[in-house]
KELUMLUM-951531 format. One line per 8 residues: for each residue x, y, z of C-alpha. Coordinates in nm, 3 decimals. Example, Ala and Ser with C-alpha at 12.3 -4.5 7.8 and 13.67 -1.06 7.14 Angstrom:
<pts>
1.230:-0.450:0.780 | 1.367:-0.106:0.714;
</pts>
This chain:
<pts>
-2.336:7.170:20.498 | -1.966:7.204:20.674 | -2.083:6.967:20.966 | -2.284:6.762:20.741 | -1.981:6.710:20.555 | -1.733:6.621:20.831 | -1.961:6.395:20.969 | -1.989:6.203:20.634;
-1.548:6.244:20.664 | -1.546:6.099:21.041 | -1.804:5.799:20.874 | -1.497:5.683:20.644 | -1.175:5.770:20.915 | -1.284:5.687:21.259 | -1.385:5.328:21.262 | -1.036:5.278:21.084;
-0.871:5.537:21.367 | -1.079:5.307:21.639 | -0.967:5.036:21.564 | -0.562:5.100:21.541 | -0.688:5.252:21.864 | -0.805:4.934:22.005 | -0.466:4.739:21.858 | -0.264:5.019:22.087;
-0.525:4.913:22.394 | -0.493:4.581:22.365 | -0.094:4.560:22.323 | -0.071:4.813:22.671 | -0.334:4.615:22.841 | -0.118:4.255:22.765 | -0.387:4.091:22.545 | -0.198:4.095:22.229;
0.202:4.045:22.193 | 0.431:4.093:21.974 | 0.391:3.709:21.901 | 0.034:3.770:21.798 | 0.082:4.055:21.596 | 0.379:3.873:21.401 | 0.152:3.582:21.296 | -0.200:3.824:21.204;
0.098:4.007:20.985 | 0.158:3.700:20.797 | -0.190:3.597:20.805 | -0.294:3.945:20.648 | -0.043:3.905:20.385 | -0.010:3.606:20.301 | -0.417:3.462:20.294 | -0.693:3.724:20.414;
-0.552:4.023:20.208 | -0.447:3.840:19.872 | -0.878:3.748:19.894 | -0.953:4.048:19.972 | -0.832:4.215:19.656 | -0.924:3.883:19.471 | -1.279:3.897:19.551 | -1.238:4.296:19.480;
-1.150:4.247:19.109 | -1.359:3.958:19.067 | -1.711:4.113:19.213 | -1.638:4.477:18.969 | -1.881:4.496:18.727 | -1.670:4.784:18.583 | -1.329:4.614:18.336 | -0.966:4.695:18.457;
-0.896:4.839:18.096 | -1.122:5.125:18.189 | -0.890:5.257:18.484 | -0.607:5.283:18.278 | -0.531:5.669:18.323 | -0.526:5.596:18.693 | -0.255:5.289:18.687 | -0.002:5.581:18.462;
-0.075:5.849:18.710 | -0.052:5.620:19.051 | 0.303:5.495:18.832 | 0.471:5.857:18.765 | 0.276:6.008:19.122 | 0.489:5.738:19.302 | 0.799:5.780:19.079 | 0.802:6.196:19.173;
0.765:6.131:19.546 | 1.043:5.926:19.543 | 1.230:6.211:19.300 | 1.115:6.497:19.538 | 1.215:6.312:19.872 | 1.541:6.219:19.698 | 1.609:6.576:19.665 | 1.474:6.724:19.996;
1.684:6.469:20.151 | 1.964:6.616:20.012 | 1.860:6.968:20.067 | 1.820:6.897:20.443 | 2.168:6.737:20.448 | 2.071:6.389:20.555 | 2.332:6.214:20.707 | 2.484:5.897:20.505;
2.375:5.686:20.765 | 2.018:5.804:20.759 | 1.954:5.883:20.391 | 1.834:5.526:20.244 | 1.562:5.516:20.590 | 1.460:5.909:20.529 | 1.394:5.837:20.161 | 1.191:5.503:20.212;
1.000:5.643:20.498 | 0.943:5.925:20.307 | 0.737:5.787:20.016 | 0.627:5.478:20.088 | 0.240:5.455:20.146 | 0.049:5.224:20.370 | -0.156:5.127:20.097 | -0.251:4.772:20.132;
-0.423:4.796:20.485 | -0.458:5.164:20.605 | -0.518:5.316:20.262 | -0.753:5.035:20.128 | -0.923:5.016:20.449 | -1.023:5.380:20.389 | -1.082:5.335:20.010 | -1.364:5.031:20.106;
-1.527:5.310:20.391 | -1.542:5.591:20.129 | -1.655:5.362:19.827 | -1.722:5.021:19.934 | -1.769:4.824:19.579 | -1.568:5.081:19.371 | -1.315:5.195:19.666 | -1.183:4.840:19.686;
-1.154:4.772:19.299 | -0.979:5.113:19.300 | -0.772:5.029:19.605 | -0.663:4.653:19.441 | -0.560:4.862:19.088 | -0.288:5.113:19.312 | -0.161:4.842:19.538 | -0.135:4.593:19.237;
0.082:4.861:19.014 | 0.251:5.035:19.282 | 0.376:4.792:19.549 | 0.628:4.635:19.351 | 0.745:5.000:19.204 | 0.756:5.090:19.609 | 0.983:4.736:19.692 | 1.203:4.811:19.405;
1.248:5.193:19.508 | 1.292:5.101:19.837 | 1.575:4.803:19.777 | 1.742:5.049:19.515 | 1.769:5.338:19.774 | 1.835:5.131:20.084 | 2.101:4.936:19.875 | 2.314:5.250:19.762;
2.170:5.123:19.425 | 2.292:4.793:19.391 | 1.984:4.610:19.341 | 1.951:4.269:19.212 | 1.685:4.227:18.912 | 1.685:3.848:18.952 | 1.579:3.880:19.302 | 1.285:4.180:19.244;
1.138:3.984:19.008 | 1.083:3.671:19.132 | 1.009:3.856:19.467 | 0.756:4.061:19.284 | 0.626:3.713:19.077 | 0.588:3.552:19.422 | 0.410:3.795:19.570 | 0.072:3.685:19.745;
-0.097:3.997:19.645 | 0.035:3.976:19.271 | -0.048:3.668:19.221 | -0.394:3.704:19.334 | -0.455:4.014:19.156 | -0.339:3.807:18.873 | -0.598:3.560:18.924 | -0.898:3.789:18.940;
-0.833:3.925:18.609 | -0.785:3.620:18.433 | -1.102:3.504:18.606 | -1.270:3.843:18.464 | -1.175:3.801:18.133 | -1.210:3.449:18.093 | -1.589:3.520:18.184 | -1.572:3.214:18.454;
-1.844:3.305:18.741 | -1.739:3.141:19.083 | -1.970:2.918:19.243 | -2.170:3.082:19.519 | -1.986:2.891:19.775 | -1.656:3.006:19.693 | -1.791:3.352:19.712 | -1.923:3.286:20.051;
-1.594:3.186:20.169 | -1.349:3.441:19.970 | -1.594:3.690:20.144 | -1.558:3.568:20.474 | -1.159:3.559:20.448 | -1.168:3.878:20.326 | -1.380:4.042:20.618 | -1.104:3.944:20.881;
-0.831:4.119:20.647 | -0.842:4.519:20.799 | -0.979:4.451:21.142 | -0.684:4.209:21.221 | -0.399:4.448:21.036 | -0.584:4.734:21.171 | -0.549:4.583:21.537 | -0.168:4.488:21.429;
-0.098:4.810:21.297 | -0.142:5.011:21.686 | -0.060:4.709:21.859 | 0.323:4.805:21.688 | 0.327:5.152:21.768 | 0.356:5.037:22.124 | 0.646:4.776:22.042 | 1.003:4.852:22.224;
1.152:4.823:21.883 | 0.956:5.130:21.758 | 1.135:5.386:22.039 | 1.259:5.699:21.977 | 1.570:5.772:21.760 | 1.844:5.885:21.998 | 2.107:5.957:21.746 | 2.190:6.390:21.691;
1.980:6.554:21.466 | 1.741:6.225:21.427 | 1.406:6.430:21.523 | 1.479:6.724:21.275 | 1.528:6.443:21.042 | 1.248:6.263:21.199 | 1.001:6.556:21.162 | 1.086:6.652:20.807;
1.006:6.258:20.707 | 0.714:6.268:20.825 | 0.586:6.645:20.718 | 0.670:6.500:20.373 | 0.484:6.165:20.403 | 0.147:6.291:20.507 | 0.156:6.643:20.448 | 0.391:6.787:20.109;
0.369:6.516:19.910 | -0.004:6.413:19.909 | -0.116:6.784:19.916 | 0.146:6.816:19.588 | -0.001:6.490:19.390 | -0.417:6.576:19.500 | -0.318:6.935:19.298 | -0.186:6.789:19.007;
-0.442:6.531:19.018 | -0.711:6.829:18.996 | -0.531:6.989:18.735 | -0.537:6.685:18.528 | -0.896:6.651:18.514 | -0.962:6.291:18.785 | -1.274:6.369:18.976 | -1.460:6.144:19.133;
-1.357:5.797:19.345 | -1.070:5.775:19.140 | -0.957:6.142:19.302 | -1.055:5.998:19.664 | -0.879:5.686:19.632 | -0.544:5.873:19.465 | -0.577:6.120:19.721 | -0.610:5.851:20.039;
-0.364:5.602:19.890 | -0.082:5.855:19.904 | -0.169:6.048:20.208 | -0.173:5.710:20.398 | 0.126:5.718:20.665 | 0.420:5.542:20.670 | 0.446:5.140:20.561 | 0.483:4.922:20.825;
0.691:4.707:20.575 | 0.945:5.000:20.521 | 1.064:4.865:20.904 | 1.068:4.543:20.779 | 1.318:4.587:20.519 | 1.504:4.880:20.665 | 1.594:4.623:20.916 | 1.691:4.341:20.664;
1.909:4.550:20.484 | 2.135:4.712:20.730 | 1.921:5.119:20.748 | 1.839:5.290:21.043 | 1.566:5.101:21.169 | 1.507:5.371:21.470 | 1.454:5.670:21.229 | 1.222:5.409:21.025;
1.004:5.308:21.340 | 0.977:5.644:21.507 | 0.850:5.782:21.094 | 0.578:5.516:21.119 | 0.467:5.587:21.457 | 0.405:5.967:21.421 | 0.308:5.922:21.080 | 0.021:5.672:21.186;
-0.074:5.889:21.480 | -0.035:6.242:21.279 | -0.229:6.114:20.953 | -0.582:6.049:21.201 | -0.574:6.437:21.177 | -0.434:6.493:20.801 | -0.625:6.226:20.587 | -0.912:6.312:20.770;
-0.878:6.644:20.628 | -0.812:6.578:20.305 | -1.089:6.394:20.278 | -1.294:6.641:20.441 | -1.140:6.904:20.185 | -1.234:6.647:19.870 | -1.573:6.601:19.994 | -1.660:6.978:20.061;
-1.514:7.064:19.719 | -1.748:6.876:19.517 | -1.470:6.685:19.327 | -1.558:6.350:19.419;
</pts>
């Protein structure tokens, strides 16, 4: 039964592990650069992924109204790690300097490559409709977090929302459940193709993803105190804070894939995105990249065994 079940755990985790293995391979070995791995990043976002979750909503037989308990507790789950990490950052004495990068690297998810990629392995029809519900409520919750902290909280409404309206993966989301409710069925050939797109989406960010672990900009903080801080980011990330929101998500009664996709959405590591705007907005960018390296590297070992833990139990 135990190995049965961690070989049913290693089906979901290691072809996503393999292939940010193979991204960290190919970067060392010369065959992918930084240029490369810029443009699949905008690729990703800006085409392949927004189809993916497109041609996730639009294939569910099951309606979005019926997932409704899972958008308010992905909402208040993401709205307490950012309360708790707010707090421990303060317990820990954060330094001024550091506190807008520990908080951001603290809470926000990978959840629109790592996380879904992991959703589609452990349920691939109802994973990925799960998956596209989380990213669509969350992300902009997790940009608006992340400005507010990062920002000393000045943030600018005007700018979230039409950042937020703009978004690729909003607006496609968007789409599919207009297309769902308006009853429309896509011609066969558009499925074909939206299917196609979509297949490229989590090998190529997968690949991107350990091909900038090995990026000089991702070195190690060198700044006193940084790997403390460094350490307790991370600890929190894929460790405290998932094991905190799986219990309460028992407690409240989810079972099921909705309990496998909570529970892998907010173990995933570290966004590569919270670089991204760490960087933009003046943060410590070091303390950022060296969080999303371990994190990456450390959650192989921790979602694995959450996942492990979910499937022995029974609850999904």
């Amino acid at each position: 039964m135990y190995l049965q079940t961690l070989l049913q755990t290693l089906e979901i985790t290691l072809p996503v592990i393999l292939l940010v293995v193979l991204g960290v391979v190919l970067k060392t070995r010369g065959a992918i650069d930084e240029r490369f791995i810029a443009t699949a990043s905008r690729l990703v976002f800006n085409v392949s992924l927004p189809v993916l979750m497109f041609m996730a909503i639009v294939s569910a037989s099951a309606s979005l109204e019926n997932h409704g308990a899972l958008v308010v507790f992905a909402l208040l789950a993401a709205l307490s790690a950012f309360a708790l990490t707010l707090i421990v950052a303060r317990v820990v004495k954060v330094s001024t300097l550091q506190y807008g990068a520990f908080v951001q690297a603290s809470f926000r998810s990978n959840l629109g490559i790592i996380g879904l990629a992991l959703c589609i392995n452990a349920f691939p029809v109802e994973g990925a409709l799960l998956g596209a519900i989380i990213l669509a409520v969350v992300t902009p919750l997790y940009n608006f977090l992340s400005v507010w902290v990062l920002a000393g909280g000045d943030v600018g409404w005007k700018g979230q929302i039409i950042a937020t309206v703009k978004n690729p993966l909003i607006i496609a989301i968007a789409l599919a459940a207009l297309v769902n409710v308006s009853g429309f069925t896509l011609p066969q050939f558009a499925l074909s193709t939206g299917s196609a797109l979509a297949a490229m989406t989590l090998p190529l960010a997968l690949i991107g993803i350990g091909g900038s672990l090995v990026l000089p900009k991702l070195s190690l903080p060198k700044q006193e105190g940084s790997n403390n801080v460094t350490l307790v980011s991370v600890a929190l990330k894929i460790l405290i804070l998932p094991s905190l929101i799986i219990m309460v998500a028992v407690m409240s009664g989810i079972r099921g894939p909705e309990l496998m996709v909570l529970a892998i959405m907010f173990s995933s590591p570290t966004a590569a995105a919270a670089f991204v705007m760490a960087s933009a907005m003046g943060a410590d960018e070091k303390l950022t990249a060296n969080v999303i390296a371990i994190s990456t590297l450390g959650a192989a070992v921790s979602m694995t065994s959450f996942i492990y833990v979910l499937n022995l139990s029974g609850l999904v």
